[in-house]
C-alpha positions in Angstrom: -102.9 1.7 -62.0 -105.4 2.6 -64.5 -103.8 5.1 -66.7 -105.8 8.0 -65.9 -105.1 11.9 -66.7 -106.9 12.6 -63.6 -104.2 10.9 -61.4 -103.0 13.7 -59.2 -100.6 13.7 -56.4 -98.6 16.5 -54.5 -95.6 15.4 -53.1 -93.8 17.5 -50.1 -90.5 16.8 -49.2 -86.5 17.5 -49.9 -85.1 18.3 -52.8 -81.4 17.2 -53.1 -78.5 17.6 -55.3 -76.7 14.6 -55.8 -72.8 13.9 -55.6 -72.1 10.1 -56.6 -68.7 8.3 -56.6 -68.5 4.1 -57.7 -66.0 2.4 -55.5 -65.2 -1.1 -55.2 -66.5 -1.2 -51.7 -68.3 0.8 -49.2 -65.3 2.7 -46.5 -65.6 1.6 -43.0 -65.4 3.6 -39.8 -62.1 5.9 -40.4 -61.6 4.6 -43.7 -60.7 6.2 -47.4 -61.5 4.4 -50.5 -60.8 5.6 -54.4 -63.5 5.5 -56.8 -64.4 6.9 -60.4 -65.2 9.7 -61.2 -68.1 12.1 -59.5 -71.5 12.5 -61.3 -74.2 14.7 -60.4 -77.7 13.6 -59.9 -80.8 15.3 -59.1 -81.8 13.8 -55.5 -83.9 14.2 -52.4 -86.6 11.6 -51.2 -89.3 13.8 -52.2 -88.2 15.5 -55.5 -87.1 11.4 -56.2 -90.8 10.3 -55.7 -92.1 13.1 -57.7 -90.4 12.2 -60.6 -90.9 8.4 -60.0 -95.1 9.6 -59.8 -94.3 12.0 -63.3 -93.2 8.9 -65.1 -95.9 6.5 -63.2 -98.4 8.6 -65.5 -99.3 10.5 -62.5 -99.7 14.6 -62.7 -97.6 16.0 -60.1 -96.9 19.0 -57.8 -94.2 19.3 -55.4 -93.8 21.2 -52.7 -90.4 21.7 -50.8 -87.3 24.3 -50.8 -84.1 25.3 -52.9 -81.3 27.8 -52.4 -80.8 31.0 -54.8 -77.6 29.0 -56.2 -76.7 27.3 -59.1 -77.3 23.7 -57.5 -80.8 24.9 -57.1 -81.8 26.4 -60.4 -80.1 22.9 -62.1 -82.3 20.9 -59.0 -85.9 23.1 -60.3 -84.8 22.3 -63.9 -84.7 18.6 -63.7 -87.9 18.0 -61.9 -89.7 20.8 -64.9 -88.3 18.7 -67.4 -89.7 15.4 -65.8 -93.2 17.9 -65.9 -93.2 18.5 -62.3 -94.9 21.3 -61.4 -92.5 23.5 -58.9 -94.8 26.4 -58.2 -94.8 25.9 -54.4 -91.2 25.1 -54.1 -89.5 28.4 -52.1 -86.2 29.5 -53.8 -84.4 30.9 -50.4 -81.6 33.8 -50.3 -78.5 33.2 -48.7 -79.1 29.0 -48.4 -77.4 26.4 -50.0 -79.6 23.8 -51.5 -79.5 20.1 -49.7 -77.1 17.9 -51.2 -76.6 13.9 -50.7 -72.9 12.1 -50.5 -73.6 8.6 -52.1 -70.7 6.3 -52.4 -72.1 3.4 -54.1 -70.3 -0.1 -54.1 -69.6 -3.3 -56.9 -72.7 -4.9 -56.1 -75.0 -1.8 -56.1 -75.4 -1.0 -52.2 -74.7 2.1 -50.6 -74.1 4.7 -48.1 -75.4 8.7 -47.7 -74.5 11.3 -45.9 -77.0 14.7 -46.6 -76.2 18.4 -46.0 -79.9 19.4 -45.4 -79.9 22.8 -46.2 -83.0 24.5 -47.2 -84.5 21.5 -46.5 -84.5 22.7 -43.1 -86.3 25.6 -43.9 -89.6 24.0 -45.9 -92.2 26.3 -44.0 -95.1 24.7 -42.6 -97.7 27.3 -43.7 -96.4 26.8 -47.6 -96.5 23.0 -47.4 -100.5 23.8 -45.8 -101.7 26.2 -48.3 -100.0 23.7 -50.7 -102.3 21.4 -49.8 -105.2 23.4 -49.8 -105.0 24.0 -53.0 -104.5 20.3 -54.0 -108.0 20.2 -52.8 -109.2 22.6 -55.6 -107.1 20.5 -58.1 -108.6 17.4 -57.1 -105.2 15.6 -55.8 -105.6 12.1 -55.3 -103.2 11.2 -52.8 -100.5 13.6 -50.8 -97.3 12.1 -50.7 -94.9 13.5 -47.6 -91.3 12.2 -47.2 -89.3 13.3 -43.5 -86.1 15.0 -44.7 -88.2 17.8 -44.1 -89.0 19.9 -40.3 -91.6 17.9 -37.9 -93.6 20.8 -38.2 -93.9 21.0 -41.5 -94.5 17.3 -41.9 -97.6 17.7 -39.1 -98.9 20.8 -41.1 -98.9 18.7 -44.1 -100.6 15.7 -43.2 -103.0 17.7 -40.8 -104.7 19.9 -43.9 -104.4 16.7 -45.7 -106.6 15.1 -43.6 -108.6 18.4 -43.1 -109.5 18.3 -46.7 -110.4 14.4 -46.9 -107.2 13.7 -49.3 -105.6 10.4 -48.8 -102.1 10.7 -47.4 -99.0 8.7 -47.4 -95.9 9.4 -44.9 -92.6 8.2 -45.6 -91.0 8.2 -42.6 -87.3 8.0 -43.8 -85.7 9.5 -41.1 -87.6 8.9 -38.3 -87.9 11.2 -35.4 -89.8 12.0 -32.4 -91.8 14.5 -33.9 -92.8 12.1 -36.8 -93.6 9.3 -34.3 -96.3 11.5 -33.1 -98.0 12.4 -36.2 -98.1 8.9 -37.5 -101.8 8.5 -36.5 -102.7 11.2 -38.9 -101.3 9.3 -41.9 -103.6 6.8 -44.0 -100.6 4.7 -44.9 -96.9 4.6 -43.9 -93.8 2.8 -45.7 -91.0 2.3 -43.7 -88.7 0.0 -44.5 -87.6 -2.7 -42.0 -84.8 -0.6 -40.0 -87.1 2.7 -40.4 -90.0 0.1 -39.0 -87.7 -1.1 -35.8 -87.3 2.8 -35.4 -91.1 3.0 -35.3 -91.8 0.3 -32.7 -89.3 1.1 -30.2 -90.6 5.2 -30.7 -94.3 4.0 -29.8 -93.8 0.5 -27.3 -90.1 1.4 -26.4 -89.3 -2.5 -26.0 -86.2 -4.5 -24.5 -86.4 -6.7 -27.6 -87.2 -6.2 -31.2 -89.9 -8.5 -33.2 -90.3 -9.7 -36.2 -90.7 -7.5 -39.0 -94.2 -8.5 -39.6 -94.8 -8.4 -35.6 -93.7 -5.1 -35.7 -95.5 -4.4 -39.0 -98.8 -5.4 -37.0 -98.4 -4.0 -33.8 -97.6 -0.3 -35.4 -100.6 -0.6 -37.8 -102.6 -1.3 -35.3 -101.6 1.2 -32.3 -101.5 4.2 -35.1 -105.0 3.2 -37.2 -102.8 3.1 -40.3 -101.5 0.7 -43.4 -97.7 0.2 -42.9 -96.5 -1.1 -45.8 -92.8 -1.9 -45.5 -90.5 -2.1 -48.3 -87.5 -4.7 -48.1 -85.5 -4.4 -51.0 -84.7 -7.8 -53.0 -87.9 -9.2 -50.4 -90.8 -6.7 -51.8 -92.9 -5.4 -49.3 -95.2 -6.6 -46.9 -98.7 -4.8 -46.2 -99.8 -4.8 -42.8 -103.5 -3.1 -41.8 -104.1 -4.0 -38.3 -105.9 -7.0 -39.3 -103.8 -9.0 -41.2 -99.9 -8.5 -42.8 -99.8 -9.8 -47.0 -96.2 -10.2 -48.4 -95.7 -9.1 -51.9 -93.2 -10.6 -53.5 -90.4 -8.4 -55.7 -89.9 -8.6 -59.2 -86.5 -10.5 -60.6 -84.2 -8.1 -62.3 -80.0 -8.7 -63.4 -78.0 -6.9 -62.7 -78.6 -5.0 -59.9 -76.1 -1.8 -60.6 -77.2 1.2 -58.1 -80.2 0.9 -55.5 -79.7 4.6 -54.5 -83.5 6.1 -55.1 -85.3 2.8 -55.1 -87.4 3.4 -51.8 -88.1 6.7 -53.6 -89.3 5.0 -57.0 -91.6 2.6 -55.2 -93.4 5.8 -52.5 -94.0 7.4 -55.7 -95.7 4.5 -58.0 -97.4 4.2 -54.4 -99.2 7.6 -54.4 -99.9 7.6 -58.0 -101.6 4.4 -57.9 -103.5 5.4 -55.2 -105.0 8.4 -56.6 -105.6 6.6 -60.0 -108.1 5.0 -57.7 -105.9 1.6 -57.3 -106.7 -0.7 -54.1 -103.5 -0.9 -51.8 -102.3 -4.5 -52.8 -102.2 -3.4 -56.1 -101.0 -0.2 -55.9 -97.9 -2.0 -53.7 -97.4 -4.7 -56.4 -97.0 -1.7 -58.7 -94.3 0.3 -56.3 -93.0 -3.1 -55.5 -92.1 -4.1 -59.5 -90.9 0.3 -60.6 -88.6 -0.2 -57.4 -86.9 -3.2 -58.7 -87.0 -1.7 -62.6 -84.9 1.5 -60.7 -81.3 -0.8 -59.7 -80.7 -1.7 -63.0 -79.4 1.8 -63.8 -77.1 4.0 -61.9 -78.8 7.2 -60.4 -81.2 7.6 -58.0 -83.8 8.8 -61.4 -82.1 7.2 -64.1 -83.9 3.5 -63.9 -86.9 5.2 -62.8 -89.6 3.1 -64.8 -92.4 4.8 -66.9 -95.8 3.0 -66.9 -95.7 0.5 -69.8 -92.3 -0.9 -68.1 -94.0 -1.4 -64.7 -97.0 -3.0 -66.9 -94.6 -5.4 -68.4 -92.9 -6.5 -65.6 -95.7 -7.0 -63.5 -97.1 -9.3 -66.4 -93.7 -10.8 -66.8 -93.1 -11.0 -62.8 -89.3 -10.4 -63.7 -87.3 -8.2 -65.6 
């Protein structure tokens, strides 16, 4: 990405508070394990991305919701001092704000469990007016992530489209009600189990394809780019026509990959809207996702833009 002043992107999604404990190993089914001790992290896929966009070089709005609580005051503060701009973000009465349960393992891996809460309540008219405005700032790219309502989702990428901004859906969950709006996105990034998710929603098969198979068929049916992240792997683009891999970046050690997916959506949109064609904007996600597990946190090894230069030159870091 060119590092341009004029690369804008509003990103709409969940804002998260989040509540990590380091254990030797990921519990199974039934199962307690003892870790550290518990740190707090800002989280959320979309508040994540914003901040991922902020660093990128990007000039970013966010859109999304926070209770009138402590958690959510602390959740506001961290994406202002990253120089998010929270002015359409709802601060609700009587909600808690959403909050993530990470344990993260030895080797960096993970599991989540989220308590959505005013997540649940991001209004569709706000995330719509939102993006009417974007269109008077002269946003580059609208970035929406799906631990957000259907609804609000739809609302979202439907102004988008309405006011010829370039969208990108991360559909992480999926659901019914994203499956049917994925025709109004310009590019989706799943990754590979969020992909299978997509196939079977739209083809419903008795067997499951390849990755790149899937990849093409979903591209095509939908009139989208699917670009699919897969960790260690990279990505792989996929436009109806043909499917590119692109290759990860090397880094040691890999300490937390908690907010990686996050990292690499919002390089993604601020590349984008800098004006960047899609292989390079995904070589850029692709090398600020692998700069993000080096560092515990879902934000902490988020990459700034002359660390995602020099490992893109370097092609390892």
């Amino acid at each position: 990405m060119s590092e341009s002043e004029a690369a804008r992107v509003l990103v709409i999604g969940a804002v998260n508070v989040d509540l990590v404990v380091e254990s030797d190993r990921l519990p199974g089914p039934g199962e307690t394990v003892v870790g550290s001790d518990l740190v707090r992290h800002g989280g959320g896929k979309g508040a994540n991305a914003a901040v991922a966009a902020a660093r990128a070089g990007a000039s970013v709005r966010f859109c999304g919701a926070v209770g009138d609580e402590d958690m959510g005051a602390s959740a506001l503060d961290g994406l202002a001092g990253e120089g998010v701009d929270t002015s359409h973000v709802a601060v609700i009465d009587g909600v808690s704000t959403g909050a993530a349960l990470i344990v993260v393992d030895r080797d960096g891996e993970n599991q989540i469990a989220v308590a959505a809460g005013a997540n649940r309540r991001v209004d569709p008219g706000r995330c719509r007016g939102a993006v009417e405005h974007a269109r008077s700032w002269d946003a580059g790219c609208v970035l929406v992530s799906t631990e957000i309502p259907a609804a609000a989702v739809s609302a979202a990428l439907g102004a988008a489209r309405d006011q010829g901004i370039p969208t990108v859906l991360n559909p992480a969950p999926v659901s019914a009600g994203i499956i049917d709006v994925l025709t109004t996105a310009d590019v989706v990034t799943p990754n590979s189990a969020e992909l299978g998710g997509l196939y079977r929603g739209l083809f419903a098969p008795g067997t499951t394809p390849s990755v790149p198979q899937m990849a093409h068929a979903v591209a095509e049916h939908c009139g989208v780019t699917v670009v699919v992240t897969l960790g260690a792997d990279g990505a792989l683009v996929a436009d109806g026509r043909r499917t590119t891999p692109i290759p990860a970046v090397s880094v040691d050690p890999v300490v937390d990959t908690t907010g990686a997916g996050d990292t690499f959506n919002g390089v993604l949109a601020a590349s984008l809207a800098a004006g960047d064609d899609i292989t390079t904007a995904v070589r850029r996600g692709v090398a600020a996702g692998s700069l993000s597990v080096t560092r515990a946190g879902a934000r902490t090894g988020m990459p700034r833009a002359d660390a995602i230069a020099r490992a893109m030159r370097a092609g390892s870091a």
